[in-house]
C-alpha positions, -999 to +999 in steps of 0.1 A: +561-371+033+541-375+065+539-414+062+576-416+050+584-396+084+563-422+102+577-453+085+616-440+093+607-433+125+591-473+129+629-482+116+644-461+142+623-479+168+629-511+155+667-508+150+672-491+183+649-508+206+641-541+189+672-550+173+656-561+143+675-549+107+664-571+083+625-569+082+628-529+090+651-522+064+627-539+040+602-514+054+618-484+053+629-491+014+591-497+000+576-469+031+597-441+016+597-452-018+559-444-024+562-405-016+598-407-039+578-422-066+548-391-060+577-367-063+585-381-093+551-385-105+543-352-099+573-344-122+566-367-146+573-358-185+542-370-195+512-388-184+524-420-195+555-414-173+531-398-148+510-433-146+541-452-143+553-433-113+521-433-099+519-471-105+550-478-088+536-461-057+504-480-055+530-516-057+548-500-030+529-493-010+511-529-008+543-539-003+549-520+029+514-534+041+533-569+034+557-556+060+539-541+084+518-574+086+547-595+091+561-570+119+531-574+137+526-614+135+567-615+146+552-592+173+582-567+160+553-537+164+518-538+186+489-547+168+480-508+177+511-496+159+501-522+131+466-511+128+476-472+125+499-475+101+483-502+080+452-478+080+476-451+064+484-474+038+451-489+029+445-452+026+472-443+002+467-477-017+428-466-024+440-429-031+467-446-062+444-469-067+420-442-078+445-423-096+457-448-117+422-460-130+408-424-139+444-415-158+447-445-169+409-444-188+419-409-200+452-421-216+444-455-229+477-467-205+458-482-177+481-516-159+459-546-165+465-553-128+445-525-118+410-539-136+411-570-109 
């Protein structure tokens, strides 16, 4: 939730004092989608369904770095604002990342993209 808070509040800032729509709104889509898909994970039917949401958070969220790098080399946000949320996400990409291999090694369901 915290890091969703941040990333709408980056949209804000960039709609409001930037003027830039396109790029932000990209941002704000795969930013708040990774907690969604937690939520959802978290309420998952099964483990399968639980590695599948889980999943969908770790490809968002590598996404959002995808953003955040382009905002910064557009010079959209300050390589300070850059660097503290990119460290956020490196975070929460590592924490999925994690996730996905230990429940995906107890349930046989592990991505293939996850061994590389």
């Amino acid at each position: 939730m915290d890091f969703s808070v941040e990333v709408v509040n980056m949209y804000k800032h960039l709609c409001e004092d930037k003027k830039e729509y396109v790029l932000s709104k990209q941002l704000l889509r795969s930013g708040t989608s990774i907690g969604a898909n937690l939520v959802e994970a978290q309420n998952g039917i099964s483990q399968k369904d639980f590695l599948a949401k889980i999943y969908i958070s770790l490809k968002e969220t590598a996404e959002t770095e995808y953003w955040l790098e382009l905002l910064a080399k557009t010079n959209y946000i300050t390589q300070l604002e850059y660097e503290k949320a990119n460290s956020k996400c490196q975070e929460l990409y590592k924490l999925f990342n994690s996730i996905t291999r230990n429940t995906g090694n107890n349930t046989n369901q592990r991505p293939s993209k996850i061994d590389n």
